[in-house]
Structure formats: structure tokens, C-alpha cells
C-alpha positions in Angstrom: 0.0 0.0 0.0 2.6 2.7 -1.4 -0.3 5.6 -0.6 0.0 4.9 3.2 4.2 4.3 3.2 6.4 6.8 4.9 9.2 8.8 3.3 12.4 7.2 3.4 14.4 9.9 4.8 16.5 9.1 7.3 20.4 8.1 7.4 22.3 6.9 10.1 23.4 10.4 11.9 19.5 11.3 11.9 19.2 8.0 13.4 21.5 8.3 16.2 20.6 12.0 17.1 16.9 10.3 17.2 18.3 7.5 19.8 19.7 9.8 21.4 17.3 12.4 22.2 15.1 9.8 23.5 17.5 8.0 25.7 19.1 10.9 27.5 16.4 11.7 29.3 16.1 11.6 33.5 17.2 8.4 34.1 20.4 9.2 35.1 19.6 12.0 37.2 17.3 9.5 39.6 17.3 6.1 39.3 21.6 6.1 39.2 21.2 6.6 43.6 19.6 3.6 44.1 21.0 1.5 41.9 24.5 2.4 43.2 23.5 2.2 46.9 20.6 -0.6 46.7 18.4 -0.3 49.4 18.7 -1.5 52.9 16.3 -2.5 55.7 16.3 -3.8 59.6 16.0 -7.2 59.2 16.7 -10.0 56.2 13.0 -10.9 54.2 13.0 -13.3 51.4 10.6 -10.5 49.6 13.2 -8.0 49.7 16.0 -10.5 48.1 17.1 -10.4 44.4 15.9 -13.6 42.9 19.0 -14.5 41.5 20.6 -14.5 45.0 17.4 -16.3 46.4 18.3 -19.0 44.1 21.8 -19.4 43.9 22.5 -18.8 47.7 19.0 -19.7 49.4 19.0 -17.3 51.6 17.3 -13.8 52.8 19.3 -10.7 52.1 18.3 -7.1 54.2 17.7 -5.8 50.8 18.7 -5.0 47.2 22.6 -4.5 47.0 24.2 -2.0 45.5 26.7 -1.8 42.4 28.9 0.6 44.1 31.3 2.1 42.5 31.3 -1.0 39.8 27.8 0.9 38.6 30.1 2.0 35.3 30.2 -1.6 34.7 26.4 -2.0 35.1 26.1 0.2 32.8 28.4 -1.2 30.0 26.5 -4.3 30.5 23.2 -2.8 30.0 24.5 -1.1 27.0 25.1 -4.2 25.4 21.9 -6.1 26.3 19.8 -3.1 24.9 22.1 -3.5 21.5 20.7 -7.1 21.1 17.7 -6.3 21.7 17.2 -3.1 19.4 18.1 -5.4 16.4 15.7 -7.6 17.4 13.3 -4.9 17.8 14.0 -3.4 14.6 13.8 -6.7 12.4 10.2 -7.3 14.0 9.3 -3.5 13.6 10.6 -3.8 9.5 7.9 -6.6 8.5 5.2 -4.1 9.4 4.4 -1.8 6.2 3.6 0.9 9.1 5.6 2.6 12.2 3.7 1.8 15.5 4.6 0.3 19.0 5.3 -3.0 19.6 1.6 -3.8 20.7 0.7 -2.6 17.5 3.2 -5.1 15.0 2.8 -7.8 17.7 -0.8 -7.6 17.0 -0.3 -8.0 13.3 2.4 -10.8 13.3 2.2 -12.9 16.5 -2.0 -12.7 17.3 -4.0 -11.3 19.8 -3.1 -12.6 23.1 0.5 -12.2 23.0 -0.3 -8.8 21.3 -2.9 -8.0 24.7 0.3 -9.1 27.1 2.4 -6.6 25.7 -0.4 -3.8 25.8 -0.8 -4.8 29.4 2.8 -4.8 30.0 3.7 -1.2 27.9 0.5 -0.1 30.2 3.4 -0.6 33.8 6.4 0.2 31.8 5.0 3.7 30.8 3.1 4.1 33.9 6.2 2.9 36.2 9.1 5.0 34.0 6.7 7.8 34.6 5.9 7.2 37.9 9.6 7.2 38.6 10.6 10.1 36.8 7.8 11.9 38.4 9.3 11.3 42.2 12.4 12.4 40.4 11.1 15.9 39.6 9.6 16.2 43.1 13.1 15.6 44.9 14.1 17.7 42.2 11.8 21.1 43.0 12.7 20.6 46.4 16.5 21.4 45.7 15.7 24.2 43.6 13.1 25.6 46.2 16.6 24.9 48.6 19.0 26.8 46.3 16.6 30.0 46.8 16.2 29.3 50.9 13.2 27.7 50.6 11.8 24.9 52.9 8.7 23.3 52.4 7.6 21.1 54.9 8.7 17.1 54.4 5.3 15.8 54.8 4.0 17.2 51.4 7.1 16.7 49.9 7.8 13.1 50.3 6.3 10.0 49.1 3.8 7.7 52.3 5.9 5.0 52.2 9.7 5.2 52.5 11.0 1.5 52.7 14.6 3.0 54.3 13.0 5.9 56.0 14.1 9.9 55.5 17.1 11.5 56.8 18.7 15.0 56.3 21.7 16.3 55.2 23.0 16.2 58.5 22.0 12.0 59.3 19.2 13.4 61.7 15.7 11.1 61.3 12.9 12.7 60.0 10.9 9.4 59.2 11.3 6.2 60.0 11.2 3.5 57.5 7.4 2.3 56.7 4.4 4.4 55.7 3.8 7.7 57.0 1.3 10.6 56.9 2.1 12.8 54.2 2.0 12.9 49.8 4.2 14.0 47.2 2.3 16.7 45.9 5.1 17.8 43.1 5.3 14.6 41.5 1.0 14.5 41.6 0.9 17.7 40.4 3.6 17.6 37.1 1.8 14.7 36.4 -1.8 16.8 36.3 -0.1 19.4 34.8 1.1 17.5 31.6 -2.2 15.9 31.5 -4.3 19.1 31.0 -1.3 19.8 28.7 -1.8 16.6 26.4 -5.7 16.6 26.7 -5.9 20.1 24.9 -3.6 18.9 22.3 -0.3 21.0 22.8 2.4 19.2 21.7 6.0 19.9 20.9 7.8 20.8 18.1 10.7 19.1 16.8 12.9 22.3 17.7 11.6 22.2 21.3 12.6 19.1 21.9 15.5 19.0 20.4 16.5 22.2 22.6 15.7 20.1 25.6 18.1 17.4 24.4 20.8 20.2 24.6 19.9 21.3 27.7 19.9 17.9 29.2 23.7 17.0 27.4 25.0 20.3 28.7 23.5 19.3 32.7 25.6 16.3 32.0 28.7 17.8 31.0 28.7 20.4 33.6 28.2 17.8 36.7 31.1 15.9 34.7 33.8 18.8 34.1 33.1 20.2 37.2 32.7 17.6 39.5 35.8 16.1 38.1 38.2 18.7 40.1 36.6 17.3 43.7 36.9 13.5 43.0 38.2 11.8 45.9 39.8 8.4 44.5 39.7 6.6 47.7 35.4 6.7 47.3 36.3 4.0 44.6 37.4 1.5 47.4 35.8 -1.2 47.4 35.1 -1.0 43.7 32.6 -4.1 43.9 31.4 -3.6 47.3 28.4 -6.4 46.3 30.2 -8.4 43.9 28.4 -9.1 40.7 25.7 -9.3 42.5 25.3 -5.9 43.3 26.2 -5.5 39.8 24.3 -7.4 37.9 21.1 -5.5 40.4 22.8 -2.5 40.3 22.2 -2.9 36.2 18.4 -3.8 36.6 17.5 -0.6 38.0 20.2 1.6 35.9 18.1 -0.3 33.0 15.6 2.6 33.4 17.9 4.9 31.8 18.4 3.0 28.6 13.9 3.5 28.4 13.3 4.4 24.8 16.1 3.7 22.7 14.1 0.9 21.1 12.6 4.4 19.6 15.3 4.0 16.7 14.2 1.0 15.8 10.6 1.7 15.2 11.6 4.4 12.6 12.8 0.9 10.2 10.1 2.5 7.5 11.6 5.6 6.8 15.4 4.4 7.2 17.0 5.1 3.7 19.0 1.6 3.7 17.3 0.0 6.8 20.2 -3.1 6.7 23.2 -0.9 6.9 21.5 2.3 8.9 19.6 0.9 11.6 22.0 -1.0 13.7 24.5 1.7 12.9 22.1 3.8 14.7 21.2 1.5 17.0 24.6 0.9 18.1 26.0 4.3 18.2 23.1 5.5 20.1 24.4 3.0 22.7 27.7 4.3 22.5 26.8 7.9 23.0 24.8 7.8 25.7 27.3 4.8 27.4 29.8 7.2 27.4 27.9 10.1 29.0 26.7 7.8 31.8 29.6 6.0 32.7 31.5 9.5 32.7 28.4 10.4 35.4 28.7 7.5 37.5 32.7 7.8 37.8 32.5 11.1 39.3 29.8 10.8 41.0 30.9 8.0 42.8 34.3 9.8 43.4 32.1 12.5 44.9 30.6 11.1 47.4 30.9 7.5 49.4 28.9 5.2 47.6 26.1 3.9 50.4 25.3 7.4 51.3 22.6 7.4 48.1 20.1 4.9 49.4 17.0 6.1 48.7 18.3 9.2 47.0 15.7 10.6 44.0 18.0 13.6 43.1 21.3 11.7 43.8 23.7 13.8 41.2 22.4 17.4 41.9 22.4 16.6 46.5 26.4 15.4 45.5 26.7 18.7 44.2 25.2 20.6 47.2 27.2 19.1 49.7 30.2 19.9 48.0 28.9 23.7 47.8 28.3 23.7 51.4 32.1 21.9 51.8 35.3 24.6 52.5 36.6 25.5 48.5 33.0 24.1 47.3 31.6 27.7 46.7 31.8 27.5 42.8 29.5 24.6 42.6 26.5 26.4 43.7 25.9 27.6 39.9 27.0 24.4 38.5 24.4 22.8 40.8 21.3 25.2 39.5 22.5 24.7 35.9 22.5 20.6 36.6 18.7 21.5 38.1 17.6 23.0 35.7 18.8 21.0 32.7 17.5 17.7 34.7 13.7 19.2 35.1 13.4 20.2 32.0 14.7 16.8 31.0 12.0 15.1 33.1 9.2 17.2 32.0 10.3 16.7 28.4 10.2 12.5 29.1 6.8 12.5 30.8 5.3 14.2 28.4 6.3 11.8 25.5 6.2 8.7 27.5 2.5 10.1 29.3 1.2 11.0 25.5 2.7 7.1 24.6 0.4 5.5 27.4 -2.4 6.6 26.9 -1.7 6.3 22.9 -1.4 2.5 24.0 -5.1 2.6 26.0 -6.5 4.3 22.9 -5.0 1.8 20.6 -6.3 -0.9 23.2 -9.6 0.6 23.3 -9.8 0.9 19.4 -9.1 -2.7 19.1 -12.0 -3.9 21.1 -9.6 -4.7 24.1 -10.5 -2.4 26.6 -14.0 -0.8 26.5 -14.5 1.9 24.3 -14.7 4.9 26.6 -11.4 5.1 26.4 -10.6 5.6 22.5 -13.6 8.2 22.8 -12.2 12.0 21.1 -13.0 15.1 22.4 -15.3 17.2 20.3 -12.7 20.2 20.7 -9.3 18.9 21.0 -9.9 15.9 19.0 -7.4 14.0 21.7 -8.3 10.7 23.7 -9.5 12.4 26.7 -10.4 10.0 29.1 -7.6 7.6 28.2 -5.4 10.8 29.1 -6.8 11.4 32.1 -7.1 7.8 33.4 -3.5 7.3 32.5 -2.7 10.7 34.5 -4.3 9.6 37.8 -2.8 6.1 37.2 0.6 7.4 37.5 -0.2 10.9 39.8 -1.3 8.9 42.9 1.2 6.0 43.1 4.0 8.9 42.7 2.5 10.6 45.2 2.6 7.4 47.7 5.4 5.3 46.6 9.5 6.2 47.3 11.6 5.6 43.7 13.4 1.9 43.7 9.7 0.7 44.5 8.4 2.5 41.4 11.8 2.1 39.1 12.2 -2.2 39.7 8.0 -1.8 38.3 9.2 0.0 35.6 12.0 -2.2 34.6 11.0 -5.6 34.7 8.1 -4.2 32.1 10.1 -3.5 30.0 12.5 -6.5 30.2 9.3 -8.7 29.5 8.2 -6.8 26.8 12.0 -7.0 25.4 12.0 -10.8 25.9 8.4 -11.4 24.5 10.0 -9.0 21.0 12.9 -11.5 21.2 10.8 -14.7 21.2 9.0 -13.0 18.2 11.8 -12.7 16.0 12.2 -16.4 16.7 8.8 -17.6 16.1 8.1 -15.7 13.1 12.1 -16.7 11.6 9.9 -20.5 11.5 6.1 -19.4 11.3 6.5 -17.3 8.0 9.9 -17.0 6.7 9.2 -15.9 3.5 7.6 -12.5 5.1 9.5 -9.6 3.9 11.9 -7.6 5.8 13.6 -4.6 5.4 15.9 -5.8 8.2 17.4 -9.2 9.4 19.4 -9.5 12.8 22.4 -10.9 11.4 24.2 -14.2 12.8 21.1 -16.4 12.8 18.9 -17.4 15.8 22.0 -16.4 18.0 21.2 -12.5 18.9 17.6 -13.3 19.8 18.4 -16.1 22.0 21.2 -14.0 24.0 18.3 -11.1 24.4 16.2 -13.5 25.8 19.0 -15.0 27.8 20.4 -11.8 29.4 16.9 -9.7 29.3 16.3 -12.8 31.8 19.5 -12.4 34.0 18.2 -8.5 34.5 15.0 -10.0 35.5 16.7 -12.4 37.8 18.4 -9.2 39.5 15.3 -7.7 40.7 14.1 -8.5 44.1 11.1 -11.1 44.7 8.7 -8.5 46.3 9.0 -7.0 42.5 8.3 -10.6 40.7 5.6 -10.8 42.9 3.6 -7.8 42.0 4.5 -7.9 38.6 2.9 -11.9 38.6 -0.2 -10.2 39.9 -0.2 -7.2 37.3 0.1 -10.5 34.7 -3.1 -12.4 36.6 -5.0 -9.4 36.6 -4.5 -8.9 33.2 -5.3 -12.2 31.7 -8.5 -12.5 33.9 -9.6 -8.9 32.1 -8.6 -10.8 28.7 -10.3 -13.8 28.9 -13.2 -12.5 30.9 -14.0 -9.2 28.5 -11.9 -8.4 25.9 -11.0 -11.6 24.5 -15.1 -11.6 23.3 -15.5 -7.7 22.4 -11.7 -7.2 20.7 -11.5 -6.9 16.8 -11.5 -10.4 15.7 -13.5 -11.6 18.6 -16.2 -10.4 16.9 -15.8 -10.7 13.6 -15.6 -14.7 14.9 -19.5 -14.5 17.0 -21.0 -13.1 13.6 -19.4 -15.8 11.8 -21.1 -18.5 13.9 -24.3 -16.9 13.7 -24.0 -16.7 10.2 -22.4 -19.9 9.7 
């Protein structure tokens, strides 16, 4: 269908500055504390341990470990699973004559029910990344209201339940670990904010955005050149406090920076030589953004000591005040705005896309016949999926509100490792089920590159604690039961198959 094709425009550079634009986002301003510290708690629960170390050692741990210093490696790691993967995304996303999410060439090439687990599971990776990044601009406004001497009070500006509890800058208790009275009201209210914003249609333009990709690269580089002069090498000892098990969990969470990069590989259609320039793009995308977050974790953890960042939302811009407040520190304190300021704007840039994306995925749900039809209803005015926008708002507004960030960020990231394992497994069905289906690109080296994904998309997994399986089993339960009960006899083709045995 040549009428509905895209324009095949895009080389490899375009490619890359795509990737990079959407992986350089806030990741590495939040999620980088608690993957390097891990989180901590009074007593040993089997809940709390990493799987992998449940398994292997078969015993209870007092929480998630950290990477320590060895988070660089995480990182590298990381880098290299999400290069597997994104050739495995991008040979699935090629035999689709149009650009879409995977739910929407899943649905096309592997049927409906593996097609309704991925919608489901985009539904907590969107609604987790964002939940995450929101508690990550709260922690964020807070140090900016601190840079100009203000102090809000902690119970509005911190999330009910804090698993390690709440300490100052000083180590004095302000909350012990547990819930507590009290709500996050910056992270619920960006998250309303966009909402009205995406409701009434405002979106940004390519210029925007790509001036917020600046911004956020030059926050990077100026926490990296400047907090390179204060490095204290003797933070770097031990390097793997954890071993490679703090590593390999230490990479689970820092996953959540890599969220999106699988963004190059949906653009396969209007790739000008989609063999040579997608994994060229793919893989220096990787390599960009590798560089700039291994060059933020090695000073950052020459900053400060290591364990000091449990539960630490805002863990690169609080190193930077308390070297401002240290003797000779002084000329950090405009370093530390610039980093703020370059990190919100970073955040409110990546909940806006990845907001817009989940509800696009409830509409595209709803459309389908998958989830009721309320929510792929237009507004008369704004002509934008209204109540999808608004249900996805609240769905992530309250949680980040209530919930502290490694909670939210392990949600987030063993989504998305599913959803990369369930791509994976497609490549490999579909090399046998229909072979002869054309495609624009084909992951090189046989079934080999598919089977690692799967293999070390599963190890990730297997680094996140059991309390985290455990919810994410129930978000799976949940949404089969919705599936077989209702949608599975309203979707698309369920239909189309009750009229054929009534007129059959």
C-alpha cells in the first residue's frame, strides 16, 4: 500500500541523534542513587532479596545490594543487552508496512493474546518510567526551592511509604522506614499538569525538543567537568562492594535509563538503507549515551561514598550541594542550578512523551475492542483521547504521590525486560512461522542474537528483588482474567468470529 508508506528519509546520523534524544532523558539524574547504593532494611526478608541471589544462595538478604562504584560496569552491560535487543526490535518493527509500538506489530504478526500481554505490560512500563521520573522531579523542586532558601515542609514533599525511612543532610531522622502521613504533591501535580497539557492537544515541536536534548547533554557535562576537580579516589574502594551481584542489580534498575532507545528501531520504514543504517544507529546510540553515563557515575561516585545514596531521587544534583556547602566548594553552587535546571526540564520533556505514549497504547487498546471503548472516545474540541489521558494521568499521579523511587523504578524495569524478551521470542517464532515475510531488516548471525536477548533480558530480571516478581505476577493475573473475561469476546476479531457463527 505505497499511498500509506512513509518517506524514506533518514540516514544513520539522523538515526543516532533520534536515539539519542530519547535515551538521554532523566534516568540518570534519579534512578543512578539507588542502583549504586541498593536499598537497605532492619531485618533479612526473602521478599526483599534479588531472585538471583534467592536462588543461587538460598537465603534472605536485608535488601537489594548495590553496584557501588562498579555501577560504570552496570552500565556497559546494560548497553550491550539493549544492543541485542534493538536489532531484534527493529527486524520485527521492519515486517510491518507501518511505524507503531510493539503492541501494535505484535498484533499483526504474533495474534491477539500475546499482542494483549504486551499492551498490558507497555501499560506498567509507561506508567512505572513515569511514575519514577515523576518522584524524580519532586526531589528535584525541592532542591531548587533549597537553592533559593526555601523549605517546604517534608510531609508534602515526600512520598507515604519510604522502605529505608528519611534522613537529612546532617543524618538526623525525620521518618522512620514504613508508611507515614504525608504525599508528594510535586510529583502529583507535574503529572496533572502534563495531563491538561496533552488533553488540549499541545504538543512539541521538533525544535523544542531538540532544545531540551541540549539542555539535558549540557547538565551532563557540567556535573562531569566540574565535579571532576573534587573527585576523591579513595570513594572507589571497594570497587565491587556487592560483587556481581550488586552489579548485575545494580544494572536492573540503571536499566531505566536505557527506556526508549528501542525508539530508533521503530523508525525501520523511513530508514534510507534500513540493513546498513539501523543498527549503525542503533549501536551508536548505545555508544553515545554509554559514554555520557559511565563519565556520570565515575565522578559521581568519586564524589561522594557510595552507600550514602540509598533512597536518594536527586542523587547527582544533592552530591553537588554538599560539596557547595564543603570549605573551597563555593563555585559549585551555579553548576548545581545549571544541573537542576537541565535535569527538570529533562524530566518534564520525558513525561510528556512517555505520558502521550500510554495513553496512545489505551486508545489503541480501546480501538481494538480490548478495553472498553470509553477510552478511545475523542474530544469534540481537542480531537485528543480524553479520558484515556486522564485515566493514564491519575494512574501514575497517585502512586507517585505514595510510593519512594526503587519501588516505582524495579515496576518499571521488569516491564520492559518482558516486553524485550516477549519482541525477542517473536523474532524467533516468526524466523519459522513465516519465513518468507519480507523484511527490510534481518538481525544478522542467525537465531543467536535473539536467544542472548532473551537470555540476558532474563538475568536483569533475575536481578530484581522477589517483592518485584511478585507484584508484577499479579499485574500479569490481573490482566489475563480482564482478557479472557472481557476483551477476549469484544476485541476486533472476537467479533468478527460470534458473527461468523451466527451466520455460519
Amino acid at each position: 500500500m505505497p499511498e500509506h508508506a512513509l518517506k524514506k528519509t533518514l540516514g544513520p546520523v539522523s538515526l543516532t541523534a533520534l536515539g539519542v534524544g530519547a535515551v538521554i532523558g532523566s534516568g540518570i539524574f534519579t534512578v543512578i542513587g539507588t542502583a549504586i547504593a541498593g536499598e537497605k532494611f532492619d531485618t533479612s526478608s526473602i521478599l526483599n532479596t534479588p531472585l538471583l541471589d534467592f536462588l543461587i544462595h538460598h537465603q534472605a538478604l536485608i535488601g537489594r545490594p548495590g553496584a557501588g562504584p562498579a555501577i560504570a560496569v552496570s552500565i556497559v552491560l546494560v548497553a550491550l543487552v539493549c544492543a541485542l535487543t534493538g536489532l531484534c526490535y527493529a527486524e520485527l518493527a521492519s515486517m510491518i508496512p507501518i511505524a507503531g509500538s510493539a503492541y501494535t506489530y505484535t498484533y499483526a504478526t504474533l495474534g491477539e493474546l500475546v499482542a494483549w500481554i504486551i499492551g498490558w505490560d507497555l501499560i506498567l512500563e509507561y506508567a512505572g518510567s513515569n511514575m519514577t521520573v515523576s518522584v524524580g522531579f519532586a526531589a528535584h523542586m525541592v532542591d531548587l526551592l533549597d537553592w533559593f532558601g526555601l523549605h517546604p515542609p517534608a510531609t508534602w514533599i515526600s512520598p507515604a511509604y519510604l522502605p529505608t525511612g528519611l534522613q537529612d543532610l546532617q543524618g538526623n531522622v525525620i521518618y522512620n522506614p514504613g508508611w507515614h502521613f504525608g504525599f508528594n504533591i510535586p510529583a502529583f501535580l507535574i503529572v496533572m499538569l502534563i495531563t491538561v497539557v496533552l488533553v488540549r492537544g499541545i504538543r512539541e515541536s521538533a525544535k523544542a525538543n531538540n532544545t531540551m536534548v541540549m539542555l539535558k547533554i549540557v547538565a551532563i557535562l557540567a556535573f562531569v567537568i566540574a565535579g571532576a576537580h573534587f573527585i576523591k579516589p579513595a570513594y572507589y574502594h571497594p570497587y565491587y562492594p556487592n560483587g556481581w551481584s550488586g552489579v548485575l542489580t545494580g544494572g536492573s534498575i540503571i536499566f531505566f535509563t536505557y527506556i526508549g532507545f528501542d525508539s530508533v528501531s521503530t523508525a525501520a520504514e523511513e530508514c534510507n538503507r534500513p540493513q546498513r543504517d539501523l543498527p549503525i544507529g542503533i549501536i551508536a546510540t548505545l555508544i553515545v549515551c554509554s559514554l555520557l553515563y559511565v563519565a556520570v557515575a565515575v565522578v559521581l561516585t568519586g564524589l561522594v561514598p557510595w552507600h550514602s545514596m540509598v533512597d536518594d531521587a536527586a542523587p547527582v544534583v544533592n552530591a553537588l550541594k554538599k560539596l557547595s556547602l564543603a570549605p573551597g566548594g563555593h563555585s559549585l553552587h551555579w553548576v548545581r542550578l545549571v544541573v537542576l535546571c537541565g535535569a527538570m526540564l529533562g524530566m518534564i520533556s520525558s513525561i510528556l512523551v512517555f505520558q502521550m505514549g500510554q495513553s496512545r497504547v489505551w486508545f489503541a487498546m480501546s480501538r481494538d475492542g480490548l478495553l472498553p471503548g470509553v477510552f478511545s472516545r475523542v474530544h469534540s474540541n481537542f480531537r485528543t483521547p480524553a479520558i484515556a489521558t486522564w485515566v493514564a494521568g491519575f494512574v501514575v499521579g497517585i502512586p507517585g504521590g505514595l510510593f519512594d523511587i526503587g519501588t516505582l523504578a524495579d515496576l518499571s524495569n521488569i516491564g520492559t525486560l518482558f516486553a524485550f524478551v516477549l519482541v525477542s521470542i517473536g523474532v524467533l517464532i516468526l524466523r519459522i512461522r513465516d519465513p518468507q515475510r519480507k523484511r527490510s531488516f534481518r538481525v544478522p548471525g542467525g537465531p543467536i542474537i535473539p536467544v542472548l536477548s532473551i537470555v540476558f533480558c532474563g538475568l536483569l530480571m533475575a536481578g530484581l528483588p522477589i517483592i518485584t516478581w511478585s507484584r508484577f505476577v499479579i499485574w500479569l493475573v490481573i490482566g489475563l482474567a480482564i482478557y479472557f473475561g472481557y476483551s477476549r469476546h469484544r476485541s476486533e476479531f472476537g467479533s468478527k468470529n460470534a458473527r461468523n457463527r451466527v451466520n455460519g
